[in-house]
N, C-alpha and C positions, 0 to 999 in steps of 0.2 A: 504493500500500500504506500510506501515512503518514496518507494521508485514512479510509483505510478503519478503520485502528486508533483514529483519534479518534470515528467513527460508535460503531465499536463500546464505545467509553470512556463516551460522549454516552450511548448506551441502558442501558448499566451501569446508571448515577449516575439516570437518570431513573425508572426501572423500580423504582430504589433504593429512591427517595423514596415509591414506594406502598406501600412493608413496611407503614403502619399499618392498610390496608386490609386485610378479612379474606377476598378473593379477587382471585388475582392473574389472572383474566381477565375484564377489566373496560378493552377498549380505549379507550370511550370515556372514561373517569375517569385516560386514561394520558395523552390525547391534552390535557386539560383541564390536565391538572401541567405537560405538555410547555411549552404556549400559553402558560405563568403565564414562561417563564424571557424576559424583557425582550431584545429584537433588536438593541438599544444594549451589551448583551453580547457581541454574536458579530463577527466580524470581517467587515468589508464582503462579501470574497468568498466569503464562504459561505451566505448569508443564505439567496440566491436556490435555493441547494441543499438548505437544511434545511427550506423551504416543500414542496421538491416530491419529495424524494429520505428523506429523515432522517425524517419521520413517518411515513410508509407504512412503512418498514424496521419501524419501533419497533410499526405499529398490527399488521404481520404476524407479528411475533414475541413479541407479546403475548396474542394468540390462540392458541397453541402455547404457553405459560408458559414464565415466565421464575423457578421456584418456589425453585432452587437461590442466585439474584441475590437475590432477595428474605429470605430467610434468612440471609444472610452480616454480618451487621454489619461484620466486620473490611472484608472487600470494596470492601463500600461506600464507610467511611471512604478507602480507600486509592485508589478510584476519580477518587471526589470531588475528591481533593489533587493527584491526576494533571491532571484537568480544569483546577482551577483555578490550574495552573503554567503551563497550555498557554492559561492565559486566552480558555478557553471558558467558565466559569464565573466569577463574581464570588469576591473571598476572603472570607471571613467579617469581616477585620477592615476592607477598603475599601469593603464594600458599601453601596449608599447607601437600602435598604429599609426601614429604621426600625428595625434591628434588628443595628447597628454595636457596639455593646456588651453584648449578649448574652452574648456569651465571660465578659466581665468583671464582669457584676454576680451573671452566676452564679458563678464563683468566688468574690467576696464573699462570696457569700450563703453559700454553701458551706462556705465556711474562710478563711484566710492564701493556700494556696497553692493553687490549682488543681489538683487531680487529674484523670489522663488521662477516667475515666468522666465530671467533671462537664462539662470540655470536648466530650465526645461526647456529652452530653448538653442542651449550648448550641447545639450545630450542632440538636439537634432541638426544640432551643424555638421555632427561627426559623418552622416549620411551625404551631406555636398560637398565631398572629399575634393571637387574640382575649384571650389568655392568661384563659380560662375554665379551671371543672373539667374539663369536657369535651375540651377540649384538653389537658390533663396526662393526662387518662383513656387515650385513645389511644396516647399516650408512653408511658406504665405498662404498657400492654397491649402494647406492642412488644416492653419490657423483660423483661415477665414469661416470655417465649420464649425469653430465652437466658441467664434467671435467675439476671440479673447483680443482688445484693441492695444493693451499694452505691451502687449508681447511682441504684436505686429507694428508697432511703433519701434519699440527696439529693434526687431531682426535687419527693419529696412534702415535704421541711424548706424546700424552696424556693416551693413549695404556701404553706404556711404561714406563711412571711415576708412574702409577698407579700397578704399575708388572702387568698385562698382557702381556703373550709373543704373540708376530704377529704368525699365520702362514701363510701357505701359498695361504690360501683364502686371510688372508687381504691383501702380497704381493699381491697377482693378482689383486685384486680392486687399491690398489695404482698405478703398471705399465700399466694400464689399462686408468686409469684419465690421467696418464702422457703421454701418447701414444696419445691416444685420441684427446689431447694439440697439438699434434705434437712435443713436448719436448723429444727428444731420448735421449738427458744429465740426464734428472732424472729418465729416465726407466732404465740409465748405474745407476744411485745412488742407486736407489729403491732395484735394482738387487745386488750390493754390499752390503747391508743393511741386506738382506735376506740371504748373503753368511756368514755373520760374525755373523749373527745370528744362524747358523749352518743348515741353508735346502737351497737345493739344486733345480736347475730349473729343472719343471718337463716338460713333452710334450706338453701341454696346453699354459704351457707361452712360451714355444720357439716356437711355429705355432703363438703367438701376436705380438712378439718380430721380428718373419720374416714377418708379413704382413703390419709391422710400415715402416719395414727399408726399404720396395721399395719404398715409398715417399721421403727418404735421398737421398742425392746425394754425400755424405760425406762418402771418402774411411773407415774411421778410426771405423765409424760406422757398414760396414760390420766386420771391423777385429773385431770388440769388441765380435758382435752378435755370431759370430761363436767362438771366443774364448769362450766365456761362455758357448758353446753348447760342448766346448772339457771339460772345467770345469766338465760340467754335468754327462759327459761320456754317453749323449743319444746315443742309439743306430740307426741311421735313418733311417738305413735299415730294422728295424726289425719291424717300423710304416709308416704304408702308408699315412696316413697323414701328418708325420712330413716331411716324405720322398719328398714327392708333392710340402709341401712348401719350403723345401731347396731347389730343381730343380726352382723354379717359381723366388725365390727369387735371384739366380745364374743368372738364364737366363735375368733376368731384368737388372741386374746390368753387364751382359756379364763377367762374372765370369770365365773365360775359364778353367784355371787352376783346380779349384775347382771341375768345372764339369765332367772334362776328370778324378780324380780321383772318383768321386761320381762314374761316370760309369764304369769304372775298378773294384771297387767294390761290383756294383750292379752283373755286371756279371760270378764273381766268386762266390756271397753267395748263399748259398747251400737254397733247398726251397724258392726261391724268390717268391710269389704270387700277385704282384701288381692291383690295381683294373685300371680298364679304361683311368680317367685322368693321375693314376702314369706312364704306358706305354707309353702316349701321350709324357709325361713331359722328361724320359729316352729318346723317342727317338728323341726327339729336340733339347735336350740335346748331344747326339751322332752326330747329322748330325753339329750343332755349334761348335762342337773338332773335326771335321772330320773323325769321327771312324765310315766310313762305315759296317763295319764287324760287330761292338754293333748294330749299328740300325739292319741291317737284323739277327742279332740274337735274340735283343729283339721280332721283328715283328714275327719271326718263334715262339719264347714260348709263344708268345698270340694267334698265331693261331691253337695251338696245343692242347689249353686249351679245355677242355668239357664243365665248366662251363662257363665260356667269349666269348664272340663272340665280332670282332673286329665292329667298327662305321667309321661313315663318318671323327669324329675326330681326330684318332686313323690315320688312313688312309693319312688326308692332312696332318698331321705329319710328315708322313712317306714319301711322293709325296715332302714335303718339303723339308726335307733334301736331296733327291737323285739330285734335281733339282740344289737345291744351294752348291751344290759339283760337279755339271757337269752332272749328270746322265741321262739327260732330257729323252732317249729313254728307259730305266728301267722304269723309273715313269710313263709313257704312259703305257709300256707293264703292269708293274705291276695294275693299273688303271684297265684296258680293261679284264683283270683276273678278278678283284675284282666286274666287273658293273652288273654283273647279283644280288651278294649280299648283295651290298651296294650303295646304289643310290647315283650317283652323284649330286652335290650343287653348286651353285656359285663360293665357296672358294675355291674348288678342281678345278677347269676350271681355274680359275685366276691362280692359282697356278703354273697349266700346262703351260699356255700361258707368263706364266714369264720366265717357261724355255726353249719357244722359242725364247725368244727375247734373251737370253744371247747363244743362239747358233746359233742368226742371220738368223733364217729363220720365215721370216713374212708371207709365204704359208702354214705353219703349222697353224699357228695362225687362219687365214683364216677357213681352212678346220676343225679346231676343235670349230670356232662358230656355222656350220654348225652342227655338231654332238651334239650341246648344245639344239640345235632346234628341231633335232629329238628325242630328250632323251626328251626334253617337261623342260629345264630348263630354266628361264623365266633370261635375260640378264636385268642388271642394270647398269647405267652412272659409275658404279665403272670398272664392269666387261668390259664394251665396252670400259674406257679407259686405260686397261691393253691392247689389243687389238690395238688402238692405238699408245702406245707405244711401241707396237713392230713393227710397221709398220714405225714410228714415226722415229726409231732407224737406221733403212737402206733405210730412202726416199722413201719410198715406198708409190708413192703419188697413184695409182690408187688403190691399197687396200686401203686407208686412206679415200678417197671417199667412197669406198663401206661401211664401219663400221658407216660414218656418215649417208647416206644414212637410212643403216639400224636404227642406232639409231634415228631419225626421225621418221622413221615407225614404231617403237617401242613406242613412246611416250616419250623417254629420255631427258631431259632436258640437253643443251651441257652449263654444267661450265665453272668455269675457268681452272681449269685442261684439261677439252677437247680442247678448244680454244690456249693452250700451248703448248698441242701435235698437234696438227694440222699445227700451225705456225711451230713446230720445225722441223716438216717434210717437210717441203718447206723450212726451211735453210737450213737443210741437203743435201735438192734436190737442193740446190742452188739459191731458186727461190724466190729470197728476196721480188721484186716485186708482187708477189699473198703472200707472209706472210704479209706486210704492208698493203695490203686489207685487209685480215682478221683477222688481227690486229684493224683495225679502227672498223669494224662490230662490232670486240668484245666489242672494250671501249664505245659502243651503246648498249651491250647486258646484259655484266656482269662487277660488279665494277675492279676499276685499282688494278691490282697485281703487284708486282715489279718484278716478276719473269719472266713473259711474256714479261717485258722490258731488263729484261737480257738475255733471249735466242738473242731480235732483236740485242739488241748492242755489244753481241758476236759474231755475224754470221755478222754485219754488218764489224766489227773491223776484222774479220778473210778474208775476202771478201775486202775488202780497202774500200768502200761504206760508206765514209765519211760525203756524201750528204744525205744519208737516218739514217747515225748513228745523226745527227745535228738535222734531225726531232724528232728522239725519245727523244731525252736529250730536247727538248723545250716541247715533251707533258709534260715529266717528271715534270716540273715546272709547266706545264698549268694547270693540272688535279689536282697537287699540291698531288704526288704517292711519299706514304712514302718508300723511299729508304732502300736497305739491305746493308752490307757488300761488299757484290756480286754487288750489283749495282754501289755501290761506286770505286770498282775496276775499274768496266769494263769503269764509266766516267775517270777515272785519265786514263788509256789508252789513252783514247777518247782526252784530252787534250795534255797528250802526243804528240802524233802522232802531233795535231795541234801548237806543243810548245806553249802553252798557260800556262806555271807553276804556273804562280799567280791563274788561275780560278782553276788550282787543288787542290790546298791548299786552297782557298778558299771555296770550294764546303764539302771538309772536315771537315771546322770549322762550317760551314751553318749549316749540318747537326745535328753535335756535339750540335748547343744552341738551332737548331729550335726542330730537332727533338730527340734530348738527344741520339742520335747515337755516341756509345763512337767508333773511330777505333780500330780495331784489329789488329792483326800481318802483316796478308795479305794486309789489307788498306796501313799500312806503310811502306811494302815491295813494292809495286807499287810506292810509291813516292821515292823513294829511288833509284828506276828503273829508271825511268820517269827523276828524276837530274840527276843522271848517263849517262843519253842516250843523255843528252844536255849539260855534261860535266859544268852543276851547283855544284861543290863540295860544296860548304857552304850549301846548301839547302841540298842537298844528305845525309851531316853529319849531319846536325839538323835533318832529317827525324830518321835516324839513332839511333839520340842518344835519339829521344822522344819513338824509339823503345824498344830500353832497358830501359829508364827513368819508361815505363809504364807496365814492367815485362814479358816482351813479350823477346822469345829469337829466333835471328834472323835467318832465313836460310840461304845457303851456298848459293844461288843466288846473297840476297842481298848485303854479304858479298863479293864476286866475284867478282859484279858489282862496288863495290865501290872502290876494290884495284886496278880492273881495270883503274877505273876513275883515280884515283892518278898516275897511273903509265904514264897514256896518258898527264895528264897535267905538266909530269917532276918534280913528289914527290914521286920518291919509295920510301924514307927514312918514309913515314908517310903510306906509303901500307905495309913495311916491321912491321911497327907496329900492325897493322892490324890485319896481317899475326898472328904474335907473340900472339896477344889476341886470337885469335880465338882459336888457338891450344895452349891453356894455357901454353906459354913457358915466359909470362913475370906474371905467377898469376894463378888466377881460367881461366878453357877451359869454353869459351862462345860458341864455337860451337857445336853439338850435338856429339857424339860418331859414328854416324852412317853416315855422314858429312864428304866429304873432298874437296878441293882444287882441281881444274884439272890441272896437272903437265905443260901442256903448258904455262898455266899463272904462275906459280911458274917463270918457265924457265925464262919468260917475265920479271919478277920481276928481278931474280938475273943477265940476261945482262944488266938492266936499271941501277943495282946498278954498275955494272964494268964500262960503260959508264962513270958514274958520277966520276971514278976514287974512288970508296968507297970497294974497294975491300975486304976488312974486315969485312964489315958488309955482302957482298954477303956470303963471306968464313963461317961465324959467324953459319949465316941460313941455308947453307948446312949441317955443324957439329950439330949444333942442329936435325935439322930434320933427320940427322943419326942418332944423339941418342935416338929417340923417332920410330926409325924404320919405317923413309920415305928417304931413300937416291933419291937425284936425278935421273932420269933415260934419256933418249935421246930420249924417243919416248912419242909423245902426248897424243896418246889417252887413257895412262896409269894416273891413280889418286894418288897420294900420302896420305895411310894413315895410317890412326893411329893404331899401335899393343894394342891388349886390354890389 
């Protein structure tokens, strides 16, 4: 059993050594590593057993993979030191290969002190015994797999010491590790590194570099991405691959600008030939800029094509954009063209049926599940609750019975989204009463959502239904239903109305420690509303000020309501300040650009100041607001605002 454990230690460590290889069933390149480990290693009595015993083991179970060994860095190291204690292996520092000091001049090189990655990374210098690029390339490509960025940092500044120049394999294995990381700051280094070393990004790295940066949410990251792609002076048009990923990686990030010139472009260059997905990508791209006339000119040079023949893909693409541009009867006709040569799918049906709900006809909806039936396309709980929500949308309670119905006899399982539209459509319908039944069903059927609680306590607050909003804010506590935003809102209403302001504020802070619910803008604007509407100005202004305290900038509501509030309790002099901040005449404009005042309350404001006998400051505001090109006018329902 002693012997058997060291075979199996032997093939570990040997199997180990071929991680740089990119297939681990390659006996004879195992058998080649095996031959390379010197017989003045191994102890007399074994010799004769690893000729005839020990390789066959290794050539048979290398044929079957050994992919989990191969993968394991930690493993391996640990394997290795096992071997070499049991003096089957040479140690790295007695060894007599030419490669005795390795350990040591890479930690030099390195630094002061040796770090664990460089020394695991000296045991694998000893393998690029030519100490070429090519041999760091393969060490990089090892590393790049368990995208360790330090290690690959050091091996290429040891690159570099040693004059080997990087190219642009070893860039790709470095931006590669660092991506990998999810570190987009050193794929920007990696990528400057490689620029002052004089190459240039090629198509390869920038299709890595845009499949990184949809996981970013960081504007500054796309500007980088695409400045380096202007760097490059790639051409994107003239690769359909890179082409693909710059559409994918626009659309992700709603890139609008960008896109509407991509497509401008695309449709002027001369032989354009995109393959399948590129068309899909153009024309989703077209219908998000609104350039009806690109999509149906894309769609015409794919169908014109000999070689291409359009897909189901290609198609809901296309259904897509007509639909979320208005076009719902195009996308139908076009559809009912296309259904002898391309069979319709779930996604194309869903598709359809969303753009009857944005044209408010729930009989269409109806009539084209009906068609989904005859065509023999098998309906799913996604597809029935698109279906739903457009019935959902206009109260349309006797079609909303029949979709459930049918899903039932379907065997659909009704979620929580189905349970949401079904209540939503008996708010709409008015009919608060059957939504609070099944309401109760659902917190029996499927777990508490918060969202299901804010349809009831918006249709409850919109309805005055006080007594049924009181129920839902006690399940809310009972079920112990982690609250949203949106929920938080609609309780501070809910208190509101009951002038309860202590349980508002306090419901916010609950939130805040129990459930780490930090408020948002909207949370603060409702409290702000809420003092305003009970003429609390001390609370209205600490709402207020926790509003801007927490870099939130306030809307013209809150601000309204609060000069309101001042002017009602006989303080324009502190609304006229207000006033002043908002439209930056005492400093920075705290209101947005797009943001103004309704002239009525202006007016309000500057009789309240003549009243108070402060006529100069009335006069003051008027001159001001002419010089910023908002003169007073005499009629209300005119806004005073701001010249750009």
């Amino acid at each position: 059993s002693s012997l058997l454990s060291e075979e199996s230690l032997l093939l570990a460590s040997l199997i180990g050594d071929f991680s740089a290889f990119p297939n681990c069933l390659r006996p004879q390149r195992n058998m080649e590593l095996a031959l390379d480990v010197p017989s003045e290693c191994w102890p007399e009595d074994k010799v004769a057993f690893w000729s005839e015993s020990i390789l066959m083991f290794i050539l048979g179970l290398a044929v079957f993979g050994l992919h989990w060994v191969r993968r394991s860095h930690r493993a391996k190291i640990t394997l290795r030191k096992d071997l070499q204690d049991m003096d089957i292996l040479p140690s790295p520092l007695t060894s007599s290969t030419g490669h005795s000091r390795c350990d040591e001049t890479l930690a030099q090189e390195a630094g002061d002190e040796p770090s664990a990655s460089a020394l695991e990374s000296a045991e694998e210098m000893k393998r690029a015994a030519s100490h070429d690029v090519e041999s760091y390339n393969r060490i990089l490509r090892e590393v790049s797999v368990t995208a360790d960025l330090r290690r690959a940092n050091e091996i290429v500044a040891v690159m570099k010491r040693r004059g080997i120049k990087p190219n642009h394999v070893t860039y790709k294995h470095l931006m590669r590790t660092a991506g990998s990381s999810g570190n987009l700051r050193k794929v920007w280094k990696a990528l400057d590194m490689m620029e002052r070393d004089g190459l240039s990004l090629d198509r390869y790295m920038a299709c890595d570099i845009l499949k990184w940066l949809r996981d970013s949410k960081r504007a500054s990251d796309m500007h980088l991405a695409f400045a380096c792609l202007d760097r490059a002076r790639l051409n994107i048009l003239a690769d359909d691959v890179l082409l693909r990923a710059v559409l994918e990686t626009c659309l992700h990030h709603k890139d609008v600008q960008r896109l509407s010139d991509i497509v401008s472009k695309a449709e002027s260059w001369p032989n354009l030939m995109p393959s399948l997905p590129t068309y899909a990508g153009l024309i989703k791209a077209s219908g998000v800029t609104q350039r009806m006339s690109s999509c149906w000119g894309f769609w015409d040079h794919l169908t014109r094509r000999s070689d291409l023949e359009a897909n189901n893909v290609v198609l809901g693409c296309m259904l897509n954009a007509l639909v979320r541009n208005g076009f719902t009867d195009q996308a139908v006709s076009l559809f009912r063209s296309w259904k002898g040569r391309i069979e319709g799918n779930a996604v194309i049906y869903a598709t359809l049926i969303k753009g009857f709900k944005e044209a408010h006809q729930p009989r269409r909806a109806l009539e084209m599940r009906k068609e989904m039936r005859l065509d023999g396309v098998k309906l799913n709980t996604v597809v029935y609750n698109s279906l739903l929500d457009c019935q959902a949308q206009s109260g349309a309670i006797e079609g909303m019975k029949e979709i459930v119905a049918a899903m039932v006899e379907d065997g659909c399982d009704l979620d929580v989204v189905t349970y949401a539209l079904i209540i939503k459509c008996y708010c709409v319908a008015k009919n608060l009463d059957m939504a609070l039944r099944v309401f109760r069903q659902a917190q029996q059927t499927v777990p508490n959502d918060s969202s299901i609680y804010n349809l009831l306590l918006d249709s409850c607050l919109k309805q005055d239904r006080m007594d049924l909003a009181v129920q839902i804010k006690n399940d809310l506590e009972k079920y112990e239903v982690i609250p949203s935003q949106i929920t938080l809102g609609f309780l501070i209403k809910l208190y509101s109305k009951r002038n309860e302001l202590d349980a508002a504020f306090e419901i916010v802070t609950t939130c805040e420690q129990r459930f780490g619910i930090k408020p948002d803008a909207r949370v603060w604007k409702d409290l702000v509303l809420a003092c305003a509407k009970a003429n609390d100005i001390w609370r209205a202004q600490k709402a207020f000020d926790a509003l801007h305290s927490r870099g939130f900038k306030a809307e013209i509501r809150a601000w309204s309501c609060l000069v309101s509030c001042y002017i009602r309790i006989g303080d324009p002099e502190t609304a006229l300040r207000l006033v002043r901040q908002a439209y930056g005449l005492e400093g920075q404009r705290l209101l947005s650009h797009d943001q103004v005042f309704d002239a009525e309350l202006l007016e309000k404001l500057v009789s309240s100041l003549r009243r108070r006998n402060t006529e100069g400051l009335s006069d003051s505001l008027e001159e001001q607001l002419f010089g910023i090109g908002m003169p007073l006018c005499e009629h209300p329902s005119r806004s005073f605002r701001v010249s750009s």
